[in-house]
N, C-alpha and C positions, 0 to 999 in steps of 0.2 A: 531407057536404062541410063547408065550413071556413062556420060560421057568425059573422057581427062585426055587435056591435051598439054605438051611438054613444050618447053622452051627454053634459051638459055644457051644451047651446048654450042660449041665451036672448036677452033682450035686458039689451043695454049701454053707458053712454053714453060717450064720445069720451073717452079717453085709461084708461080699463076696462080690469080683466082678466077673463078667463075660466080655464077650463082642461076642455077634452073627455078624455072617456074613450073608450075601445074595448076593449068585451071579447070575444076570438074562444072559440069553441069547435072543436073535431076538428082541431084542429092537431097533422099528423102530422110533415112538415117540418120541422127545425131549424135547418135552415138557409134563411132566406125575409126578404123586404125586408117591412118595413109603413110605413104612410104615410096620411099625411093630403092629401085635395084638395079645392077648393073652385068652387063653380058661382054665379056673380051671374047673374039674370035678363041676358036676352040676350046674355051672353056664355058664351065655352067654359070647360069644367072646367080646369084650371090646378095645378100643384104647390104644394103648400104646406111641405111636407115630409116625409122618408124616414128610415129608420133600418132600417138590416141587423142580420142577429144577429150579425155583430160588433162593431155599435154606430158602426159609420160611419151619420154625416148627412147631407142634403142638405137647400140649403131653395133654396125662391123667393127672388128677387131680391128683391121686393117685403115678406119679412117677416123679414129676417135681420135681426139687432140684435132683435127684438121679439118672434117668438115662439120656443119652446124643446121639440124633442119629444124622448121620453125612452117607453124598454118597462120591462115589468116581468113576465120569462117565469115568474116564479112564480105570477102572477095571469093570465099570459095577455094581461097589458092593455099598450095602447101610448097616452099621454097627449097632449098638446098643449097647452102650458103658453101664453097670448098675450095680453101684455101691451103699454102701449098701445096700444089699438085702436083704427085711426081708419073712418069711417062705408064705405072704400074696402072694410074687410075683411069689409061685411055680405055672406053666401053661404050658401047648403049645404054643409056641411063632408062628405065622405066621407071612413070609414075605407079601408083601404084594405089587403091581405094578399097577396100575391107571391110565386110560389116558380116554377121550373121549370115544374111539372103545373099551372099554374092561377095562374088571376088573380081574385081576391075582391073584392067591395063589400059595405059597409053601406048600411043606409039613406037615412043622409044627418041631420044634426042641424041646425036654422036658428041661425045668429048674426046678429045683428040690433046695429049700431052706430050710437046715435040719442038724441039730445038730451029 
């Protein structure tokens, strides 16, 4: 099955960039959405943002203007480019792989936004 693994997260102070990776494996699908989500202690996992293989986006309300996700089906990888970060966007970032047959997770990478 479709294996994604996440990279990227650390810590970072208030107005910081980062940029996560995702690299999937057994991607049979060509046609499938990926996407990044994010989970802050006690609250729920929430969008971050999407990109189809036709390269349509979506993002949260909460990070348009500021972060930028972008694949790369030669590598297999789907990034998340995110610039000014403020302390809102400390979470668990999950990758995220989509298609018809199935719905994929990563592990999850911590981002940490902190003085």
């Amino acid at each position: 099955q479709v294996q994604l693994v996440e990279s990227g997260g650390g810590l970072v102070p208030p107005g910081g960039s980062l940029r996560l990776s995702c690299v999937a494996s057994r991607i049979i699908f060509t046609i499938n959405t990926m996407g990044w989500y994010r989970q802050a202690p006690g609250k729920e996992r929430e969008l971050v943002a999407t990109i189809t293989s036709a390269l349509r986006t979506n993002y949260g309300d909460s990070v348009k203007g500021r972060f930028t996700i972008s694949r790369d089906d030669a590598k297999d990888t789907v990034y998340l480019q995110m610039n000014s970060l403020k302390p809102e966007d400390t979470a668990v970032y999950y990758c995220n792989f989509r298609t018809g047959a199935g719905n994929y997770w990563g592990q999850g990478t911590q981002v940490t936004v902190s003085s």
